[in-house]
LUMFITOR-149900 format. One record per residue: residue in one letter; residue number from 1; x, y, z of N, C-alpha, C in turn. Coordinates in Angstrom, 1 decimal, always signed. Layout:
BEGIN
  r    k     npx     npy     npz    capx    capy    capz     cpx     cpy     cpz
  A  NUM       X       Y       Z       X       Y       Z       X       Y       Z
...
END
This chain:
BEGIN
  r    k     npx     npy     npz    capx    capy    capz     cpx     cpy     cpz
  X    1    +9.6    -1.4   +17.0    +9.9    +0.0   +17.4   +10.1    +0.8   +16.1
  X    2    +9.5    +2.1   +15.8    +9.6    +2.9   +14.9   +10.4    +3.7   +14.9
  X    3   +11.1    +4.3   +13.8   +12.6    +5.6   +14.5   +12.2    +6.7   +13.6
  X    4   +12.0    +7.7   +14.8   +11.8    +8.7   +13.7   +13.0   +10.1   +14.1
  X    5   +12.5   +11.1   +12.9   +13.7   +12.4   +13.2   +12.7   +13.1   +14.9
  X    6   +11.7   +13.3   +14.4   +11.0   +13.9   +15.8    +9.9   +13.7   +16.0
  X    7    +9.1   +13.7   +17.6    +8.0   +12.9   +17.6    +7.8   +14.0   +18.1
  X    8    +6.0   +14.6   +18.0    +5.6   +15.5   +19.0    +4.8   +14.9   +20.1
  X    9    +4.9   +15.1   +21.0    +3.8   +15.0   +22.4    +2.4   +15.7   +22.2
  X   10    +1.8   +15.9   +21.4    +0.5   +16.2   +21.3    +0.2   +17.1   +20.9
  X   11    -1.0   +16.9   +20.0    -1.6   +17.5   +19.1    -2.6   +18.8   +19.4
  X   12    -1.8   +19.7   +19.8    -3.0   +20.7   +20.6    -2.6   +22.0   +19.4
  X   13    -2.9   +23.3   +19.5    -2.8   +24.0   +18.5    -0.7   +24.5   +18.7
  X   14    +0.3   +23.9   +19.7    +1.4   +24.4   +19.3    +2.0   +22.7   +18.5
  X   15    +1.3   +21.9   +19.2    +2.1   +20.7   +18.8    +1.7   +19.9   +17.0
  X   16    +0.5   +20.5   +16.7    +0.8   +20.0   +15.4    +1.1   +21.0   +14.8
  X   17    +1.0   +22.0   +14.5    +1.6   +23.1   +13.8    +3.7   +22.8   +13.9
  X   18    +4.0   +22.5   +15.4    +5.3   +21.9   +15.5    +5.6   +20.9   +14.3
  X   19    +4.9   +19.7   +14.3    +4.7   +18.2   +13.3    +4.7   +18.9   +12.3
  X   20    +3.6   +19.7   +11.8    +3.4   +20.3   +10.3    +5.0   +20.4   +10.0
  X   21    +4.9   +21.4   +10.6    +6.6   +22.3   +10.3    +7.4   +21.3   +10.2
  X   22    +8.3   +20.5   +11.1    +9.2   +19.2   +10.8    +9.2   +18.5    +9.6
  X   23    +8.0   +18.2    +9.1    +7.5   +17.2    +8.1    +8.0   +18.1    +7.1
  X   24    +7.4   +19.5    +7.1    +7.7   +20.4    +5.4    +9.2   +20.5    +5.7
  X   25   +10.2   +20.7    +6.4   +11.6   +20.7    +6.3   +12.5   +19.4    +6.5
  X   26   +11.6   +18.1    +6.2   +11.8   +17.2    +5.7   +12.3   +16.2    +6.5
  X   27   +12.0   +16.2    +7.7   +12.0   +15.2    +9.1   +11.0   +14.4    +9.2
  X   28   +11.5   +13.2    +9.5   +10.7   +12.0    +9.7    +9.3   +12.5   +10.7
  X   29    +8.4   +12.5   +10.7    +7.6   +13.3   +11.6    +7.0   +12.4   +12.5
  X   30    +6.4   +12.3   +13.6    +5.2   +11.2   +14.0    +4.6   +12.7   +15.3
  X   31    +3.3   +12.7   +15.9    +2.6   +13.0   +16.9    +2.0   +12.3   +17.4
  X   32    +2.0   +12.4   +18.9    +1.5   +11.5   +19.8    +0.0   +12.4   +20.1
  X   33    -1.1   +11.6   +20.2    -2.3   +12.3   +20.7    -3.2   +11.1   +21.2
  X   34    -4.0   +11.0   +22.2    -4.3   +10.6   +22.9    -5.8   +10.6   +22.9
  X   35    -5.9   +11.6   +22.2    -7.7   +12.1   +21.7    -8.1   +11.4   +20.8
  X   36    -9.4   +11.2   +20.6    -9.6   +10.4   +19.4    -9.9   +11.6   +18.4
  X   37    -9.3   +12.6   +18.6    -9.3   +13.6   +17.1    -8.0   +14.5   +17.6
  X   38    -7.7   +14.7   +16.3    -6.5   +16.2   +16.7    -6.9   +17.4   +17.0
  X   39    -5.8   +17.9   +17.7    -6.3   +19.5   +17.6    -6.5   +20.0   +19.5
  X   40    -6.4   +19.1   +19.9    -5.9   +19.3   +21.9    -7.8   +20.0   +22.0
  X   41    -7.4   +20.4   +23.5    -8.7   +21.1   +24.3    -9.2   +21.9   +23.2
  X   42    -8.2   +23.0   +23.1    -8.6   +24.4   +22.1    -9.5   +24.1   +21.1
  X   43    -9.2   +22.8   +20.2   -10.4   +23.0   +19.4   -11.2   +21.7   +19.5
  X   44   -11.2   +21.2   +20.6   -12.1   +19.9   +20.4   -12.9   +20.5   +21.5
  X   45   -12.5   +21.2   +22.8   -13.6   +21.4   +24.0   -13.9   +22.4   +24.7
  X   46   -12.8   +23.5   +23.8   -12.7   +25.0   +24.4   -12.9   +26.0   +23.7
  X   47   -11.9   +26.3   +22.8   -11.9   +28.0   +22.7   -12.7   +27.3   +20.9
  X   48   -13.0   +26.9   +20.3   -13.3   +26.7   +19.0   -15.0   +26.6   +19.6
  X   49   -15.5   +25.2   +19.9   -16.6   +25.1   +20.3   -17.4   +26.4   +20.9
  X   50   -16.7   +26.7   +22.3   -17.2   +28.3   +22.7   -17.4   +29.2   +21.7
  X   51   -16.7   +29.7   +21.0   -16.7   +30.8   +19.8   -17.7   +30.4   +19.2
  X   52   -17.8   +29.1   +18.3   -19.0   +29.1   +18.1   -20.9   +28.7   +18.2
  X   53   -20.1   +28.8   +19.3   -21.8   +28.9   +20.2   -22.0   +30.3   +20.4
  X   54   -21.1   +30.9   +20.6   -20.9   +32.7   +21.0   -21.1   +33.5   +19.9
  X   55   -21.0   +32.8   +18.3   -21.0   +33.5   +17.2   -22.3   +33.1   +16.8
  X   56   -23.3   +31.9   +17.3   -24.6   +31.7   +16.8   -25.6   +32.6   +17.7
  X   57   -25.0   +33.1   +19.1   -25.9   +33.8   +19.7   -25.8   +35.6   +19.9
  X   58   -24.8   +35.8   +18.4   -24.6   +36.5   +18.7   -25.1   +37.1   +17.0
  X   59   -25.7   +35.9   +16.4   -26.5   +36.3   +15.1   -28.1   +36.2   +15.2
  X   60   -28.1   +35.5   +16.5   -29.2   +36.0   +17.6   -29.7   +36.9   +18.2
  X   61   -29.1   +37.3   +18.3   -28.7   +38.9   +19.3   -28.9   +39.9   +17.7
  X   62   -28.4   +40.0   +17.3   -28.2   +41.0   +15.8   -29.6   +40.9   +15.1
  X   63   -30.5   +39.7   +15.3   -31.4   +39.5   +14.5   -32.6   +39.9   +15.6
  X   64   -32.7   +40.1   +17.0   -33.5   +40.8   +17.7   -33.4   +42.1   +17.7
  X   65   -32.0   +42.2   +17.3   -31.8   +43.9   +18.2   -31.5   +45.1   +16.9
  X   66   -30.7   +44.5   +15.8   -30.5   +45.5   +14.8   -30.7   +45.3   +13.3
  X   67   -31.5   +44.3   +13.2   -32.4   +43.9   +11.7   -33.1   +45.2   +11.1
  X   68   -34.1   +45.4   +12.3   -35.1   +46.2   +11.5   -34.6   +47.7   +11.6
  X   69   -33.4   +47.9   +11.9   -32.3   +49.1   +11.8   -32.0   +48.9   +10.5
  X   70   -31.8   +47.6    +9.7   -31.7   +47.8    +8.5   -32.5   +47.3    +7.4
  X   71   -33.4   +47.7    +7.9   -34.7   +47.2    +7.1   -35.3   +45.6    +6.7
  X   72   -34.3   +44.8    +7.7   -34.9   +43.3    +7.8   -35.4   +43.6    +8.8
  X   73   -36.6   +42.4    +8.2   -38.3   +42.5    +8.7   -38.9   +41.0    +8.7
  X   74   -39.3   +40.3    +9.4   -39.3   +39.2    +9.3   -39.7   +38.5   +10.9
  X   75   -40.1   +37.1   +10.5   -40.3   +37.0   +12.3   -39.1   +36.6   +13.0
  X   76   -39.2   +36.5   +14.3   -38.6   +36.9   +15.1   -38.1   +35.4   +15.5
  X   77   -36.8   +34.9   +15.6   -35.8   +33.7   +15.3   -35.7   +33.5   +17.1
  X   78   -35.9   +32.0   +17.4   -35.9   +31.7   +18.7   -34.5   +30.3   +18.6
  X   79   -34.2   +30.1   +20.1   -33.1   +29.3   +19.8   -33.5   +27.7   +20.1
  X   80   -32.8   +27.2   +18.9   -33.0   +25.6   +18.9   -32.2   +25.3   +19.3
  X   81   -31.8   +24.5   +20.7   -30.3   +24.4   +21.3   -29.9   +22.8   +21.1
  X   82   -30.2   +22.1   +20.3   -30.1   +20.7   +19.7   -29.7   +21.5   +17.7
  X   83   -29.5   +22.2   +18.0   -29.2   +23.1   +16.4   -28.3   +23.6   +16.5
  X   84   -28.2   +24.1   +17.9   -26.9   +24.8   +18.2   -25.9   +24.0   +18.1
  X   85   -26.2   +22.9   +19.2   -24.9   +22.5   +18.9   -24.6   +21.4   +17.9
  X   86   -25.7   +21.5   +17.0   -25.5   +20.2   +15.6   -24.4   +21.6   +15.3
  X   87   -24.3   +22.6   +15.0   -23.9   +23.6   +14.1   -22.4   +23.6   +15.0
  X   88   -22.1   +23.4   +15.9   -20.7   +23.8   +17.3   -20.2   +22.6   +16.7
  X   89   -20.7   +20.8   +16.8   -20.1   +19.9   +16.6   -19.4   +19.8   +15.3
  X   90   -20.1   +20.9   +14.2   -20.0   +20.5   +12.6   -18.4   +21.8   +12.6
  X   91   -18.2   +22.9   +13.0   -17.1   +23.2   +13.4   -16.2   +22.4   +14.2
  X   92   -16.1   +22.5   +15.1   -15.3   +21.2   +15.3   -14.8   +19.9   +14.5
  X   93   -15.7   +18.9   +14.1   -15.6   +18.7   +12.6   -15.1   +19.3   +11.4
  X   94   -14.9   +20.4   +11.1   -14.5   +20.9   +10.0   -12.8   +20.9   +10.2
  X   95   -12.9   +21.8   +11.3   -11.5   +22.0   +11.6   -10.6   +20.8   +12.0
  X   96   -11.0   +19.4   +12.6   -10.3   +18.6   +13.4    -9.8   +17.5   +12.3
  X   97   -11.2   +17.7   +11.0   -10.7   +17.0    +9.6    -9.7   +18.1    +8.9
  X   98    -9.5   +19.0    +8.9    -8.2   +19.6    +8.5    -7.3   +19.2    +8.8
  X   99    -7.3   +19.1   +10.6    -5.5   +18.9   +10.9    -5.3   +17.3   +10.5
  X  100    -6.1   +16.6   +10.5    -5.9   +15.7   +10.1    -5.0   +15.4    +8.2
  X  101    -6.1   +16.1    +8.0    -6.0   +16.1    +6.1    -4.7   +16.9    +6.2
  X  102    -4.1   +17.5    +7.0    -2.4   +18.4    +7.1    -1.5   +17.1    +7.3
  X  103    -1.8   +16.3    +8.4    -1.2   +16.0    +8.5    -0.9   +14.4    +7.8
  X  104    -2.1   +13.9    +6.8    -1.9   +13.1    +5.6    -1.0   +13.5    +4.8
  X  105    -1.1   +14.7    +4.1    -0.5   +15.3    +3.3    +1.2   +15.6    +3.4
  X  106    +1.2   +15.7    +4.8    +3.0   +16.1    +5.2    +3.3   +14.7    +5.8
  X  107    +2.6   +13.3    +5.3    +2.9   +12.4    +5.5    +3.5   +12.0    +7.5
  X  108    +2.7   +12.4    +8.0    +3.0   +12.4    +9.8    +2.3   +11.5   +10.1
  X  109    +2.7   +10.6   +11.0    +2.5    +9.2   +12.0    +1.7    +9.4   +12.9
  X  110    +0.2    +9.7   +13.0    -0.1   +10.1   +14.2    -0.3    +9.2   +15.1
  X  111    +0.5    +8.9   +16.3    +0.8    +7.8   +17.4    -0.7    +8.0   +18.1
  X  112    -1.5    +7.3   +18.5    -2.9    +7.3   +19.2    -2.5    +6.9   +20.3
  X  113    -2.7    +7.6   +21.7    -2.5    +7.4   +22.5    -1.5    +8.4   +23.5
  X  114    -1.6    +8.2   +24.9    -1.0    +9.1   +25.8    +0.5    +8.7   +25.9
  X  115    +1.4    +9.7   +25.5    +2.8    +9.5   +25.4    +3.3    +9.6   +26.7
  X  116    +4.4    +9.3   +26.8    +5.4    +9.4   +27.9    +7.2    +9.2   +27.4
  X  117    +8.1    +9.8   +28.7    +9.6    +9.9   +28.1    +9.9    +8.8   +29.0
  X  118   +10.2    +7.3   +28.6   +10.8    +6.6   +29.9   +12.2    +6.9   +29.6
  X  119   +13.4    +7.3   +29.0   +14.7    +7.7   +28.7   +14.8    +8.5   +27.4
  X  120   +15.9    +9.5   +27.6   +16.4    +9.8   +26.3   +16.2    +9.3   +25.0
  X  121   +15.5    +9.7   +23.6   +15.7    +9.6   +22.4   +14.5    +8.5   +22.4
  X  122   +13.6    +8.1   +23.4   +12.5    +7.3   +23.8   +11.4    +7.5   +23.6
  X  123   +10.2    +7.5   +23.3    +8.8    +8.0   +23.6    +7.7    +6.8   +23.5
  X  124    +7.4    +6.5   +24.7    +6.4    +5.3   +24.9    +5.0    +5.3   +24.6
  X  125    +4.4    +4.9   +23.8    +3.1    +5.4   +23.8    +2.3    +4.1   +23.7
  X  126    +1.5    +3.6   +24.8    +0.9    +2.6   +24.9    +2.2    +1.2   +25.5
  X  127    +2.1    +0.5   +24.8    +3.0    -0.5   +25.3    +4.3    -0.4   +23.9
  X  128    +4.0    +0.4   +22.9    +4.9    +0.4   +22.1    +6.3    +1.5   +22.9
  X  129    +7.2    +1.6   +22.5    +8.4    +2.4   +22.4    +9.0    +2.8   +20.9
  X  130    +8.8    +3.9   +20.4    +9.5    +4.0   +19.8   +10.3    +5.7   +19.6
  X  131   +11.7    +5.9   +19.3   +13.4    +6.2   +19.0   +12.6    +7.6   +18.4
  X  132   +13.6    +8.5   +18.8   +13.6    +9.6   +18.1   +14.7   +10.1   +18.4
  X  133   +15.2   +10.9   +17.3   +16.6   +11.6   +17.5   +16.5   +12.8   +18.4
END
């Protein structure tokens, strides 16, 4: 069993920023995540991904509609949607190797796997248990 100052429940965009923070004011840190990457829905299946699928069709959109408004001239760009999303996954990627590389650096435990509270000062994750204040 491991003892730490505080464990977070998961790594989504409030809970490692939570970890981050604990670790720089100098608490034992660990986060529990369940994903095989950090970073919750928001940036592994939602709002990150989306945006950039919405920001490549949206340099799509600007390259049919208002290029030759500024004097780009050129042929006319069609969508590769095996490009698209090589380009969605590599964000994702960028960002999900950050929280990670955060959370190397502020020295944080990241627990793999779905947490649970079976009692006070408790946090089960997998068949381990381990203590938190």
């Amino acid at each position: 069993m491991a003892s730490y100052d505080v464990i977070v429940i998961g790594a989504g965009p409030g809970g490692y920023v939570a970890a981050i923070r604990c670790a720089q004011l100098g608490l034992k840190t660990a986060c529990v995540e369940g994903r095989d990457t950090l970073g919750g829905t928001c940036l592994n299946v939602g709002c990150i991904p989306s945006k950039a699928l919405l920001h490549a069709s949206h340099m799509l959109h600007e390259a049919e509609h208002n290029f030759a408004k500024m004097g780009l001239k050129g042929k006319s760009p069609s969508v590769d949607w095996p490009g698209m999303l090589a380009y969605k996954d590599d964000v994702i990627g960028q960002n999900t190797k950050g929280v990670e590389f955060l959370f190397k650096k502020n020295k944080i435990d990241w627990l793999k796997g779905w947490g649970s509270i079976p009692e006070a000062g408790k946090v089960k994750v997998g068949d381990e248990v381990h203590e938190a204040k």
